[in-house]
Structures are given as structure tokens and as C-alpha cells.
N, C-alpha and C positions, 0 to 999 in steps of 0.2 A: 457518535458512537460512545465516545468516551463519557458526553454527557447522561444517558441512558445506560448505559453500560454497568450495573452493580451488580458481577460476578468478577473471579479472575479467569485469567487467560482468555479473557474478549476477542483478543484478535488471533488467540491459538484456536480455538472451537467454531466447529463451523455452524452455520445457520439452515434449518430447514429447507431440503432443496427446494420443492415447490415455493415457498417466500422468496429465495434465493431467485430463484429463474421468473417470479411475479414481478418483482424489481427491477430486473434486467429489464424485461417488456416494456417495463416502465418508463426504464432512460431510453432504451429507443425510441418511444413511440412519442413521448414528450419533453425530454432530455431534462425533465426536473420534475419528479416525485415528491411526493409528500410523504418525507420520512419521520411527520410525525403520528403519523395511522395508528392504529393501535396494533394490524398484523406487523410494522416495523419494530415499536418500540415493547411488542410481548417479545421479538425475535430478533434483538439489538443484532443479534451475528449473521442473520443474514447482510446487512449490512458490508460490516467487515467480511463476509468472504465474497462479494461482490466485488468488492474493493482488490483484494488477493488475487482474485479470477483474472481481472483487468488487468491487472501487474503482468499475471504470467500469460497473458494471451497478447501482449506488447510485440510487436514483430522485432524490436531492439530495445532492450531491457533497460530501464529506468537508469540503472549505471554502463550501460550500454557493453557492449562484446569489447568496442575496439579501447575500452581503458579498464575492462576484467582485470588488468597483469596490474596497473598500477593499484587501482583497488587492493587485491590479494597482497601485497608489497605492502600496504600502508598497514593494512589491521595488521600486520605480522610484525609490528615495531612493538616491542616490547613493553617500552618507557609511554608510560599513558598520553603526556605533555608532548612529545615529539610524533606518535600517533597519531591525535589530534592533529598537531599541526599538518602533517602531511595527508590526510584527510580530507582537510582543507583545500591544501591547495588542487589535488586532484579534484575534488566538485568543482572548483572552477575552469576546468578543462572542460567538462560536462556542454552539449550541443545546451544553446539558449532553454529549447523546450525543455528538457529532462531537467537541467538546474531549477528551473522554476518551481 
């Protein structure tokens, strides 16, 4: 995406739905697409909002429900350096799969 991607807001804007749902078809049907086609790379955002789609169709969300509270607690730290660090250490709480 990023490589193809020369506009801003690549991953705000979303991509053509039919490209978008073509793609889809794609991973399932063969679970690896050629996202160098040219309907990919005229429509870099379908891509990313494939990607986006995925996230929110997650049945337990990428930072998952049961550490939501510690999340929300860490970006509410003021001090950028201690932030960070406590960022940190919750992704490592993170179930194997989601850390990865």
C-alpha cells in the first residue's frame, strides 16, 4: 500500500467498493491475490480498506476487549517517554496471536 500509495490519507479514504469486495473474493477463494494488477495498484485503497474491514469484522479486536481499560490508561499518560513505555508493556499482555 504504502509502496503504491502517492496520495495522502491512503489509509483514511476508502477504495472502490466493487474493487474492494473483488479482492475480498480474492482472499477467499485463493487466499493470495495479485495486488500487483493494475485494478489494485489504479485503486491502492481498496487495499487498505480491506485491511480496515478485517480489523473491524475481528470477533475480538486486535487490542482485544479484555485489556480496552489498560489501553485507554496508557495513551492517557501525558508524558510521551512514560506513554510509550507503558504501551509497551501492555502489548505484551496481548494473546500470542494479536501481538504478532
Amino acid at each position: 500500500v504504502e509502496q503504491h500509495g502517492v496520495v495522502d490519507g491512503i489509509y483514511r479514504l476508502s477504495g472502490v467498493s466493487s474493487n474492494t469486495q473483488r479482492l475480498r473474493q480474492e482472499f477467499e477463494a485463493q487466499r493470495s491475490p495479485d495486488l500487483s494488477r493494475d485494478v489494485y495498484l489504479q485503486d491502492v485503497h481498496c487495499v487498505s480498506s480491506l485491511c480496515k474491514a478485517y480489523c473491524r469484522e475481528l470477533p475480538n479486536p486486535l487490542l482485544t476487549y479484555q485489556l480496552y481499560d489498560k489501553f485507554a490508561d496508557a495513551v492517557a499518560i501525558q508524558m510521551e517517554e512514560a506513554r510509550l513505555v507503558k504501551i509497551k508493556e501492555v502489548l505484551k499482555e496481548l494473546p500470542a496471536p494479536h501481538y504478532r
